[in-house]
Structure formats: structure tokens, C-alpha cells
N, C-alpha and C positions, 0 to 999 in steps of 0.2 A: 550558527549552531548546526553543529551535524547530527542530526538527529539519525536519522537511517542508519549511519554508521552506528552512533552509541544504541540503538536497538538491536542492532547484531551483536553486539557485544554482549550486553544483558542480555539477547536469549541464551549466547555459551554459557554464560555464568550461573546462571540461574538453572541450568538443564539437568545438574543432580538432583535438584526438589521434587523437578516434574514428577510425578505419579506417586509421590510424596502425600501422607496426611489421606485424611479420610473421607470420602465423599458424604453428601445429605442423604444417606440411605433409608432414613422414613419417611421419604419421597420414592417412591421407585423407578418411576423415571430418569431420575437425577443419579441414581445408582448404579443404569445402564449407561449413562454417558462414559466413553472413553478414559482412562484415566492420565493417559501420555498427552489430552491437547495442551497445546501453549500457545496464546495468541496476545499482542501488544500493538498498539498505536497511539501514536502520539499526533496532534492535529491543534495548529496553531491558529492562533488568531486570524489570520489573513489569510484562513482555509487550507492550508497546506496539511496534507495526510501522508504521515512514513505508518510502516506498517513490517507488520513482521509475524510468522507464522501462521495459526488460524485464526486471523483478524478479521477476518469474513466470512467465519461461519458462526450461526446465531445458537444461540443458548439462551435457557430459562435464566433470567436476568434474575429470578426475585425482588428481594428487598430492595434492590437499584431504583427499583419502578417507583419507590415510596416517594425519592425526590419530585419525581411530577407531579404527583399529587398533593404533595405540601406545595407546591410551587400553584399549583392551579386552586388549593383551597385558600392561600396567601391572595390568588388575585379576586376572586369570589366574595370571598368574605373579611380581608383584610387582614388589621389588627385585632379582631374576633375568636380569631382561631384559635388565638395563647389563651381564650378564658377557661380553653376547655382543654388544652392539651399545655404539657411544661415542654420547657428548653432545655434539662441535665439529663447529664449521662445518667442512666440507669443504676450502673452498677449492680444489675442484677442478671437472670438469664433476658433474652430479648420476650419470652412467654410467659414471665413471671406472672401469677394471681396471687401473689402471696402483696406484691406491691401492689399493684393495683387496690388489693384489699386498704392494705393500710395506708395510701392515698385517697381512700373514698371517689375512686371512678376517674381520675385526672392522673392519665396516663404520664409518665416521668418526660417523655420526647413524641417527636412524631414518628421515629423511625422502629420504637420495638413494635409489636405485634398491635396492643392493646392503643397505640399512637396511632397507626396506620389506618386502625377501624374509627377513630373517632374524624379524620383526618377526612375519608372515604365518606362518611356518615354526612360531614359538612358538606360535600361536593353534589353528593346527591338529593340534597335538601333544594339545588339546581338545575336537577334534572338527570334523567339516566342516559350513557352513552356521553356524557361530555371528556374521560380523560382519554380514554385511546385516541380520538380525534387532535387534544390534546398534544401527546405522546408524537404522534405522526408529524404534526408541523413543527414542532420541536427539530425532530431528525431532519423533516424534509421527504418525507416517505412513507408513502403511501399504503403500502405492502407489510408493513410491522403490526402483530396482529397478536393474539393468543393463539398458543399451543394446549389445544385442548383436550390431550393426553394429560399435561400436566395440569390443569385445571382440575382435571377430576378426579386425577390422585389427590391434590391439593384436597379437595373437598371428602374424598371416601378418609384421610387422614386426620384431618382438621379438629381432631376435638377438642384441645385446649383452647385454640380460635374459638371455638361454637361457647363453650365458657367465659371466656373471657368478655364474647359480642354479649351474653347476655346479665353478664356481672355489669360491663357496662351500663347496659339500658335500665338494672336495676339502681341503680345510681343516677339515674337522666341523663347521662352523658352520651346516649345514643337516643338521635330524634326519629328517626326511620323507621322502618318491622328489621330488627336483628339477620332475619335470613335474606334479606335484599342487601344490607350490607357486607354481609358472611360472601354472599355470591359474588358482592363485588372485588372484596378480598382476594378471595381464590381465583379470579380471573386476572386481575390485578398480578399477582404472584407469575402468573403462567406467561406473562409476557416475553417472549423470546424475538433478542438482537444480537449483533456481534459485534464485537470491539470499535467496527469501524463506524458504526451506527449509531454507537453510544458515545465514542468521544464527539459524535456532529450535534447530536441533540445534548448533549452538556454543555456543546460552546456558547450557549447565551450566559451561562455562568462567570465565564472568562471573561465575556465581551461587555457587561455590564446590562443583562439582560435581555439586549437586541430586541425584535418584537416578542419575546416569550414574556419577560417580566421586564419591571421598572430597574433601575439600579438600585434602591432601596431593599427592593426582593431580592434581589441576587445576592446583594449584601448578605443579608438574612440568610438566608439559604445557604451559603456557604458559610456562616459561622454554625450553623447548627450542623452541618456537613463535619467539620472540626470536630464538632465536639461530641456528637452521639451519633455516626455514622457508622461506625465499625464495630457494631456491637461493644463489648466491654474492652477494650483493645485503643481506645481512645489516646489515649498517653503515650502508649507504646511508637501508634501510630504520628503523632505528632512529633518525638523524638526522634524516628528513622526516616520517617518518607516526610511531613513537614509539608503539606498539603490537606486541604479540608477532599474528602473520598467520600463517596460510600461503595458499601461491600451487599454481595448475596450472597446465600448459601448455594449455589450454581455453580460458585469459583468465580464470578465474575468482580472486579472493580475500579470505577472511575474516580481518578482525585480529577481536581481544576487548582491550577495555577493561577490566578484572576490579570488579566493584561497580556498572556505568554502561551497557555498553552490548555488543551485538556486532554488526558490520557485515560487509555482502557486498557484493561486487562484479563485475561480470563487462563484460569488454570484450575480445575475441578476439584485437584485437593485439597482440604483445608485445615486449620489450625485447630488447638481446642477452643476459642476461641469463635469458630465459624468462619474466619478469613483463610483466602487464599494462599498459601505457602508460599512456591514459586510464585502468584502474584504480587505480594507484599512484596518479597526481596525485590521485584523486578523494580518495584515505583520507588523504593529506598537505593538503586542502583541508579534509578534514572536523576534524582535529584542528586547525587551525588556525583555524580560525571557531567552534568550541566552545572552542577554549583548553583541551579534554581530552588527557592522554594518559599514558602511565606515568612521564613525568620532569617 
């Protein structure tokens, strides 16, 4: 497979989107970022990395982050974790309290907002400082850290989070003091990688876990990846691109191909939706000039 070559291709094709769609500008950080980057890599199983554009420079990954930490509350706590958090798509915004309400505290996924804190809540019931560390032998990288600019916008902005951390704990679904997990949240969010870094630390996904997880976990982790990773966009997603992904509001997103490949993406504008414009078409271009994908 020529990969190198078909990511030159999809960046021509995809280069009308670029600066396309609207960035997360109740973030402000995220609202100074460039709006022309475009970066893509692809990174195989037997470690081979093509790359293409800004694939090496890092950006607020967001909601990307969440996968590690489902993956690291999965190895912690087990089969535990579903008593307190579900497996469906939302179908609602990712910061809904309106569900939440009418779910009585058990967040619809791990990946919207009100998933992520119960998710975070589990991990530290283990001690504080375990996911970055986490995150690092994942990639293999030492150096991957919080941006702590965007950290603290995350936090001066955060007040649906701060409601929702506390709707939770009034329901018992948060075991922790709410502002330790809030802190963990917004630090979590600010984590900044770049394409290249992020297809390395998703390949235990591909690989059937490697030392990061069991293959049972990966398993897991990429059907929920499927199904409630891209925000409300689920369907769509599996129709054109036909890989389990998740997305941030950064413009950043990872599918995995399980046996073949794992690809990243980053392009800053996004859908209404929350995804990536030009990212999406690029992963819908790349399984479709490989003829890869899970169906």
C-alpha cells in the first residue's frame, strides 16, 4: 500500500475545506490557533509512519485524551466502570444536563462531558497523577504534557463542567471532592500532541493492546470508539470513513483500523457537529483509496 503517495493526494483534495467551518472559540486559545493548518498520518502496524503536512506539530488534542482514560479506568477498575457510566450514543449535545437529569447521574457514554468526569473520578479513587504518565508510555514519550494556557481557559470557562461535576456527586456518581475532579478534567482537556504522536499512542488499539491493554480492552475501546466517539455524528461517521475514531474540538482526530493501521488527523475547522471538516473528508478519502475499513 502506498500510503505516502495516497496522503498526498487527500491533502490536494481535501485543501478547499481547509479553513473551512468554525473553530471552538469558547475556548480562546483554540480560537487563536491558525485556521489553514492541515496535518495527517498514517502509521502501521509494524511501526511505519507516512505523514503529511503539520503532522508534527502539537495541538490541544481534547476530548482525544478521554480514550486514555477510559482505557486506564477499564484497566483499574475493570468491568466496574459500566455500573456507573453507559455505552450509547448520546444523541444529545456532548454537555447536556438536561440528560444527565433524566438519567439520574449515569452519564449516556464515557466520551461526552458528564462520561469523562465520572470516568476521571474512577481513576483517581487510584491515586492522583496516574493518567499523564499513563498517556506518555502509550506514545512512548516522555515530553507530552499539559498546555497550561489552555488549561486555564478550560477552567475560567468551564461552567457547565462545574454543574454537571456537581449534579453528578449529587446523585453519588462522583466519589471524590467535585473540584479535584473539575481540576482533573481541565488538565486532561489541555493535553497537547500532534498527529504523529497520537497515531503512535493509538497503535496498541490496532495491535490488540500491546503492553497498554489486554485485547479484550481494545476490543471494548474501539467498539465504543464506533459508536460514541464523534460526538452526535456517529452514523454519519461509520457510513463515510468506516472506522471506530474519536474526535476533539481542537480539529484534532484518530480512527484505528484494528490489524492495519492507525491514523491522525488535525484540521481546526469544524462541523456543526464539533468534528473536523477537512479532517473527516481526509479519513473518508483515505479508506476509500485503500478500500480499508471495518465493513
Amino acid at each position: 500500500m502506498h500510503y505516502q503517495r495516497i496522503l498526498e493526494e487527500i491533502a490536494a483534495e481535501v485543501r478547499p475545506l481547509i479553513g473551512q467551518g468554525r473553530v471552538a472559540e469558547y475556548i480562546p486559545p483554540l480560537a487563536a490557533v491558525p485556521h489553514d493548518r492541515f496535518g495527517m498520518v498514517v502509521r502501521t502496524v509494524d511501526g511505519q509512519l507516512f505523514a503529511i503536512g503539520d503532522a508534527h506539530e502539537r495541538f490541544s488534542i481534547q476530548s482525544i485524551a478521554k480514550v486514555f482514560a477510559l482505557t486506564l479506568a477499564m484497566k483499574l477498575d475493570g468491568d466496574d466502570i459500566w455500573l456507573r457510566v453507559g455505552r450509547e450514543p448520546s444523541g444529545s449535545a456532548f454537555n447536556s444536563l438536561v440528560q444527565l437529569e433524566i438519567e439520574r447521574g449515569i452519564p449516556r457514554n464515557p466520551f461526552i462531558n458528564a462520561g469523562a468526569l465520572v470516568v476521571l473520578d474512577a481513576i483517581l479513587s487510584h491515586g492522583d497523577e496516574l493518567l499523564l504518565p499513563f498517556i506518555r508510555e502509550a506514545a512512548g514519550d516522555d515530553s507530552i504534557g499539559y498546555d497550561v494556557v489552555v488549561a486555564e481557559a478550560e477552567r475560567e470557562t468551564g461552567h457547565r463542567n462545574r454543574a454537571m461535576a456537581h449534579f453528578l456527586k449529587s446523585f453519588g456518581n462522583l466519589h471524590n471532592d467535585a473540584d479535584r475532579v473539575l481540576d482533573a478534567y481541565f488538565r486532561l482537556c489541555s493535553i497537547a500532541m500532534s498527529c504523529a504522536e497520537l497515531a503512535t499512542a493509538f497503535s496498541f488499539l490496532a495491535t490488540g493492546g500491546g503492553s497498554i491493554a489486554t485485547p479484550r480492552q481494545a476490543k471494548r475501546v474501539n467498539a465504543v470508539m464506533l459508536t460514541c466517539g464523534v460526538y452526535d455524528e456517529a452514523g454519519d461517521y461509520a457510513y463515510r470513513v468506516g472506522l471506530p475514531a474519536k474526535s476533539g474540538v481542537g480539529g484534532g482526530v484518530v480512527a484505528v483500523m484494528p490489524d492495519k493501521f492507525t491514523a491522525a488527523v488535525w484540521s481546526p475547522g469544524l462541523s456543526e457537529k464539533g468534528n473536523s471538516l477537512a479532517g473527516t473528508m481526509a479519513l473518508e478519502l483515505l479508506t476509500t483509496k485503500t478500500a480499508i475499513s471495518i465493513f
